[in-house]
N, C-alpha and C positions, 0 to 999 in steps of 0.2 A: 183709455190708456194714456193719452197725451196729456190728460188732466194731472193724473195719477203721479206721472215721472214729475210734470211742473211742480205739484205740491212736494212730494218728496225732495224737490233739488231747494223749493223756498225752506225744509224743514231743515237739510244739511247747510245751508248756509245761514241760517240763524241761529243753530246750533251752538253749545258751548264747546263742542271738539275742534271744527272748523276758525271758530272766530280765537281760539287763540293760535290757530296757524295763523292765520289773518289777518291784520288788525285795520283793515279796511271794509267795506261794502262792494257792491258792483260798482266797476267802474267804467261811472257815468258821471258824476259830477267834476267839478275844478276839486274841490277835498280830495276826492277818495283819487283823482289821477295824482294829484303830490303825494297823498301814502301809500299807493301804491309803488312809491318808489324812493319813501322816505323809510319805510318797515320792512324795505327786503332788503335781508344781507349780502345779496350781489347787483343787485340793482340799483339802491341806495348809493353805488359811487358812481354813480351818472347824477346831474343837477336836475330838480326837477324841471327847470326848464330851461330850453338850450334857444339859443340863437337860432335866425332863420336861415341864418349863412351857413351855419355849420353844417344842417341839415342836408346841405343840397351835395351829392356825391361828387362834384368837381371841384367841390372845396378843399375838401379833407381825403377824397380816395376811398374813404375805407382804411387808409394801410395802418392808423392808428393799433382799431379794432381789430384787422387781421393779423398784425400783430403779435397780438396776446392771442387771437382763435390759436394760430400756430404753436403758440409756445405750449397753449394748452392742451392740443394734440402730441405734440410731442412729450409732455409729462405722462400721459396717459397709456401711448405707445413704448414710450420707454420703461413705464413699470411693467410692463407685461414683458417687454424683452428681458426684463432684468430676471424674470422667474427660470429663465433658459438657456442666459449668456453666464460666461464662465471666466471671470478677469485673468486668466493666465494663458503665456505664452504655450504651453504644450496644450490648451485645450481651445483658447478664444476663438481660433478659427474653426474648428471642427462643431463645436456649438453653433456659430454662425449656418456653418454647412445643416444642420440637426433645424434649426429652426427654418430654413428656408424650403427644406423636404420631407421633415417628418412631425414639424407641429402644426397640427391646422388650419390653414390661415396663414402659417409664419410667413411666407414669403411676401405676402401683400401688406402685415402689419411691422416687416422690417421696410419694405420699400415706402412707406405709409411715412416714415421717420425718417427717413434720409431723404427724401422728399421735401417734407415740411421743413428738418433742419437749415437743409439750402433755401427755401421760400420765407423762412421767418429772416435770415440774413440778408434777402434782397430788399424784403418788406420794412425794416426798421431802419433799412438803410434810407431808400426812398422817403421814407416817413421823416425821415431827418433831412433829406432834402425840399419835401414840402413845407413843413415848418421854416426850413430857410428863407425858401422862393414865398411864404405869403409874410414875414416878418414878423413869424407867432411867438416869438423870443423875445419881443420888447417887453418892457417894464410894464405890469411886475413880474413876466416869464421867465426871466434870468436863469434863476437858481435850476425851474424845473425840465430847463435847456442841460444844461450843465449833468441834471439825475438819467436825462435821455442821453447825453453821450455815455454817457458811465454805462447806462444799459446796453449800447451796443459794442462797447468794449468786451460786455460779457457775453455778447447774443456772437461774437466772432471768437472769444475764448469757448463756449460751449459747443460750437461748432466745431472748433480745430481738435477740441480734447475728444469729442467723441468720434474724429476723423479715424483716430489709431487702433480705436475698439474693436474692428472685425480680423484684425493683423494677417491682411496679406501684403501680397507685393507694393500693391497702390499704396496703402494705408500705412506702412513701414517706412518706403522712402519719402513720402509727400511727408511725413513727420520730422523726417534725418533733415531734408532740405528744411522745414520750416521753422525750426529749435537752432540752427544750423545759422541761420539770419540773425538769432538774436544775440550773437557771438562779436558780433562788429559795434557792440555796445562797448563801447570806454570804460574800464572797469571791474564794471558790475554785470556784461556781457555774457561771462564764463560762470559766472555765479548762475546766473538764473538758468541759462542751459541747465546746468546740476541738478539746480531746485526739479527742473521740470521731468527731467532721466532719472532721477532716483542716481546717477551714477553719468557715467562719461560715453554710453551708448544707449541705444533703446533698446529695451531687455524688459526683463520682469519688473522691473523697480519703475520705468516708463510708462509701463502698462497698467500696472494697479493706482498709481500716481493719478492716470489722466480719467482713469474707471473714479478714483474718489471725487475730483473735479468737477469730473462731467456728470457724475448721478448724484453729487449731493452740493459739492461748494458750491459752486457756479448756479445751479438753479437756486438754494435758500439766499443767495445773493441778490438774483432775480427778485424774487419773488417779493422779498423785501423793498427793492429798489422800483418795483411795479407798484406797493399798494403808496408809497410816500410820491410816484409821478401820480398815479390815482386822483388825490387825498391834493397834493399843491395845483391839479386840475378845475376840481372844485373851489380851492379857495381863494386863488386867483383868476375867479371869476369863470370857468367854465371854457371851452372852446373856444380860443382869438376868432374875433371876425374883426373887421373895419369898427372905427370909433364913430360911435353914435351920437350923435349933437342934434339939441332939440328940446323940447318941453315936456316936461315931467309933472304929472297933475299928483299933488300929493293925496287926491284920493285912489290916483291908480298906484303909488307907494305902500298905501296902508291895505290893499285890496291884497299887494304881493310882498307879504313884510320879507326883511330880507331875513330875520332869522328862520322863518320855513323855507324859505327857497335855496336859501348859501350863498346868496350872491352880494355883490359888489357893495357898498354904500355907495348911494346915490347922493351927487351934488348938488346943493339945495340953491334953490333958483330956477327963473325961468328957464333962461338959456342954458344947456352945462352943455359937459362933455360926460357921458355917463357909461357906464357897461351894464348899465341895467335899463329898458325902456318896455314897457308891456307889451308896447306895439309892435315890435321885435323880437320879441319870443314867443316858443311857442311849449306845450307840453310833450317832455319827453317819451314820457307813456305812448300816447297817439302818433308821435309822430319821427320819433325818433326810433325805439326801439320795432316796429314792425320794419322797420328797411335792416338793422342790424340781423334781425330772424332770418330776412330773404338773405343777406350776405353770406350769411353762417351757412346755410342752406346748402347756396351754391359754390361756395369756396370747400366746403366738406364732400360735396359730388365731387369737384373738377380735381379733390385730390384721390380721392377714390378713382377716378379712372385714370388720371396717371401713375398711379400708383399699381394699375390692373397691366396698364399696356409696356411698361418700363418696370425694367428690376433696377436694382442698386448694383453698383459696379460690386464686384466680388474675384479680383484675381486670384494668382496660385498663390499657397501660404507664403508667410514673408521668408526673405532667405537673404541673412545679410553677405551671403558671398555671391550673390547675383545683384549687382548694381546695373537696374535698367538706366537707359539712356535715351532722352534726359531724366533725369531724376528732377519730379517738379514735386511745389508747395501747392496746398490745397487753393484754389482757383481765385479766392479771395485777396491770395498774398502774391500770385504770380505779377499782379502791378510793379508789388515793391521786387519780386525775385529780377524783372525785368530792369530794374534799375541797377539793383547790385549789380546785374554781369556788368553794367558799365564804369559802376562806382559803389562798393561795398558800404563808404563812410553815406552816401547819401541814400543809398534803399536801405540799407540797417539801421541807421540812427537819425541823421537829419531828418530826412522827408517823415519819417513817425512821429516824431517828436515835435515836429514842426501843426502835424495834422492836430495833435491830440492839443495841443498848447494854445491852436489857434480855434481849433472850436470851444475849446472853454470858455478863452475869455471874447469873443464875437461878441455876444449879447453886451457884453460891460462898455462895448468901445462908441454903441450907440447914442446918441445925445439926441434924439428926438424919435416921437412914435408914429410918425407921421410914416403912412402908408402901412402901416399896422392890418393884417387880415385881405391885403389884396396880394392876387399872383403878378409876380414882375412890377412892383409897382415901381414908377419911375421915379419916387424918394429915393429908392434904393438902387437903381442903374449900376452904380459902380461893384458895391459888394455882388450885385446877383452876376455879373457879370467874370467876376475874379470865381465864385464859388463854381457856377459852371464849366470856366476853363477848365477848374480842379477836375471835377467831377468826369469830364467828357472824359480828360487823359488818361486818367486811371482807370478807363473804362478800355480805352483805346490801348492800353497796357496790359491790360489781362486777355483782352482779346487776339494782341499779336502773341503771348507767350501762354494761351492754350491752341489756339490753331497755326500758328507761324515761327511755332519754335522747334527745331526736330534733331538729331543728334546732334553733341557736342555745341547747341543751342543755337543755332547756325541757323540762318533764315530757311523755311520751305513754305510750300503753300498747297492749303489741303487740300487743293483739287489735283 
């Protein structure tokens, strides 16, 4: 029998049905590990061979690649909502109620989304603070700095637009207050509240507005601005780590040409500085993608059982004649909600504009790569230092104005 199944699996893999799924052999050789990941159309945007820095989980976190798991759960789980959510005010909520008690599953595959929605926002956030803290922005990472703030400009827009979807109490005022911020813009303030209401309150025109946003702009936005950070991944040399200096044998060049691999051109000479060194890399296949399998794995469990033990907030429908107190913005923007009560010009306008203007141009302001792929390196002291202030405060900002904020926004304390 064991003969039998052998022969048979050597006849289907020699096969001509197989091998044009295929276009490799077992992989067991150096060939067939790079086409195994040069001839799959989702594999193929990894390099075939990564760094051994990159490899190692306290480099990178993972939060790259969770990431995108999340966003991908969330597309996934959102079509399926989409077959039994209903974009209007006299129905959104009662659909929401329909899905959480009388479609199968609904409750654990809406809470599965609200879930993820908040975990891919913390994750992309982080992910842009690791990139900070090891200096993976230097030249020539500039640009694809630049396509990662853009992405989480959107990963915080898809978030807030699909805040208002379930329209109760929560999801109505956290909306009123957070459109409500963008008013203290100069201008063009009262314009965009518009743009985003359909009109001068949140209503129906609010609601279809943020339903088209959040289930179609916003993610082909994505999705686009994920395959070009992909795609400037690979051709900017694959994962930052630390700059390699050292001796490059040009039979180990021609062994790893750079047109099958995607990597870097290698400086010719003894001594270089190179992003490419063989002794250095290793094959993706073997050694990068089974730790991404186990990630997937266990970030796909750990959302499943929170997803099992915790529901999604779901108050009484929205009722704009009942203004709870306080009336807060989704959890994300209570830093900045915290600032306006002190000063509307600086949590509405400055401190955004200030954030968005200064992560752009960061990368351009640096004139050396020194310390390039290390955490905290001491090239860098002064920036890692200024960007963590940032970072804690607005941490320490959302966390005094969801638990230490309480009527008429008045200090309390949640014990």
């Amino acid at each position: 029998m064991a003969s039998f199944l052998k022969e048979l699996k050597r006849r289907i893999i020699s096969g001509r049905i197989w091998k044009s799924f295929f276009r490799h052999g077992k992989v067991d050789t150096d060939l067939n590990r790079a086409l195994a990941i040069t001839s799959n159309v989702i594999l193929h945007l990894h390099p075939v061979k990564v760094r051994k820095d990159s490899v190692r989980f306290w480099y990178t976190i993972g939060l790259g690649g969770l990431s995108f798991l999340l966003f991908v759960v969330l597309t996934v789980t959102g079509i399926l909502l989409a077959f039994y959510y209903v974009p209007s005010t006299d129905l959104a909520y009662h659909s929401i109620k329909d899905i959480e008690n009388v479609v199968s599953y609904g409750r654990i595959l809406r809470n599965m989304h609200r879930w993820a929605a908040h975990g891919m926002v913390i994750t992309v956030l982080l992910h842009m603070c690791r990139v900070f803290f090891t200096f993976s922005f230097a030249k020539p990472r500039e640009f694809n700095w630049v396509v990662g703030v853009i992405l989480f400009l959107c990963t915080i827009g898809l978030s807030f637009t699909g805040y208002l979807l379930p329209w109760d109490q929560l999801a109505f005022w956290a909306i009123t207050v957070g459109t409500s911020m963008a008013t203290y813009a100069p201008l063009v303030g009262e314009k965009i509240r518009y743009f985003l209401l359909g009109g001068n309150i949140v209503g129906q025109g609010a609601l279809l507005r943020f339903y088209v946003l959040h289930c179609y702009v916003l993610p082909g936005i994505i999705i686009a601005l994920l395959a070009i950070h992909f795609w400037r991944i690979r051709k900017d040399g694959g994962i930052s780590g630390p700059v390699l200096t050292g001796e490059v044998e040009k039979e180990s060049v021609t062994k790893f040409p750079q047109k099958s691999y995607g990597l870097m051109e290698v400086a010719s000479g003894r001594e270089v500085t190179a992003e490419y060194n063989p002794d250095h890399h290793v094959f993706t296949w073997t050694h990068l993608l089974p730790k991404e399998l186990l990630a997937t794995i266990i970030a796909i469990t750990l959302l499943n059982v929170v997803s099992i033990i915790f529901d999604a907030p779901l108050e009484q429908l929205a009722d704009p004649r009942v203004t709870p107190n306080p009336a807060k913005a989704p959890w994300y923007f209570l830093g900045l909600q915290e600032l306006v009560h002190y000063s509307a010009f600086l949590g509405g306008v400055l401190l955004p504009a200030l954030i968005i203007i200064g992560l752009i141009v960061v990368p351009y302001l640096s004139r050396s790569d020194q310390g390039t792929g290390e955490w905290f390196s001491r090239y860098r002291l002064l920036p890692n230092i200024i960007f963590g202030i940032f970072v804690i405060s607005m941490l320490v900002l959302i966390i005094i104005g969801t638990f230490f904020r309480g009527e008429n926004w008045q200090f309390v304390t949640p014990w």
